[in-house]
C-alpha positions in Angstrom: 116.0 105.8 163.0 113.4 102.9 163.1 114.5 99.6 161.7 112.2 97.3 159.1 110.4 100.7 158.3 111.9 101.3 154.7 110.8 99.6 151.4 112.7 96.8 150.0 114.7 98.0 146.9 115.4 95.7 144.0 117.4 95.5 141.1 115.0 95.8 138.3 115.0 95.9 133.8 112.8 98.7 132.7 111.7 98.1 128.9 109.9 100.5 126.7 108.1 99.4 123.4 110.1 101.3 121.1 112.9 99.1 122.2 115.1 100.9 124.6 115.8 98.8 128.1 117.9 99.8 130.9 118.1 98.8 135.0 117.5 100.6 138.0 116.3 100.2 141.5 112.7 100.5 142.5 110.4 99.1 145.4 108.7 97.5 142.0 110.3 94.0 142.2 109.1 93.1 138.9 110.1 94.2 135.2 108.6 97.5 134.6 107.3 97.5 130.9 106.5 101.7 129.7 104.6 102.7 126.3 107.1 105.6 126.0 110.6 106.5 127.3 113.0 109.5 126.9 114.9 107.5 123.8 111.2 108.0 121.7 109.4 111.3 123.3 108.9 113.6 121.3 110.6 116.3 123.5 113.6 115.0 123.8 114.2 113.6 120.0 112.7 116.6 118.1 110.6 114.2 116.1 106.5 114.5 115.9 105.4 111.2 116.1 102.0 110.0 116.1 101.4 107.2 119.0 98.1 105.3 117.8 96.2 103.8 120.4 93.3 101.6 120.2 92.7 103.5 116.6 91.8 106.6 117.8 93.6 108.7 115.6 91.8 106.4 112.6 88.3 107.2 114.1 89.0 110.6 114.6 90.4 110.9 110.8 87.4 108.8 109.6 84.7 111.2 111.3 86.5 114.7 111.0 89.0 114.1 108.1 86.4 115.2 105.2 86.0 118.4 106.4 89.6 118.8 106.2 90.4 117.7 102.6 87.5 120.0 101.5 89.3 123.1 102.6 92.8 121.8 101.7 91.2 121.7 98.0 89.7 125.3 98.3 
């Protein structure tokens, strides 16, 4: 086997934004920051959760959510 040929592995804190932080090892040598993790996924809690980003789910409501509350009415 070839010598100097394999990536550097660190000892690295991955954090998630609901909270959640655990270490690993990775070729990544700094903190690795995620938006979603297996503690706050929908798939493995059970839980539908809406994740809003930028306000899309506010524009979307805002420009299709009349039609919707018109037939909920009916």
């Amino acid at each position: 086997m070839k010598s100097d040929i394999h990536p550097a592995y660190h000892d690295v804190t991955v954090r998630c934004a609901c909270g959640n932080e655990w270490k690993t090892r990775s070729t990544h040598s700094e903190e690795i920051r995620l938006d979603i993790c297996s503690e706050c996924h929908p798939f493995f809690t059970g839980k539908q959760r809406l994740i809003d980003t930028a306000g899309r789910v506010e524009r979307f409501e805002k420009k299709y959510g009349r039609g919707r509350q018109k037939a909920r009415s009916a």
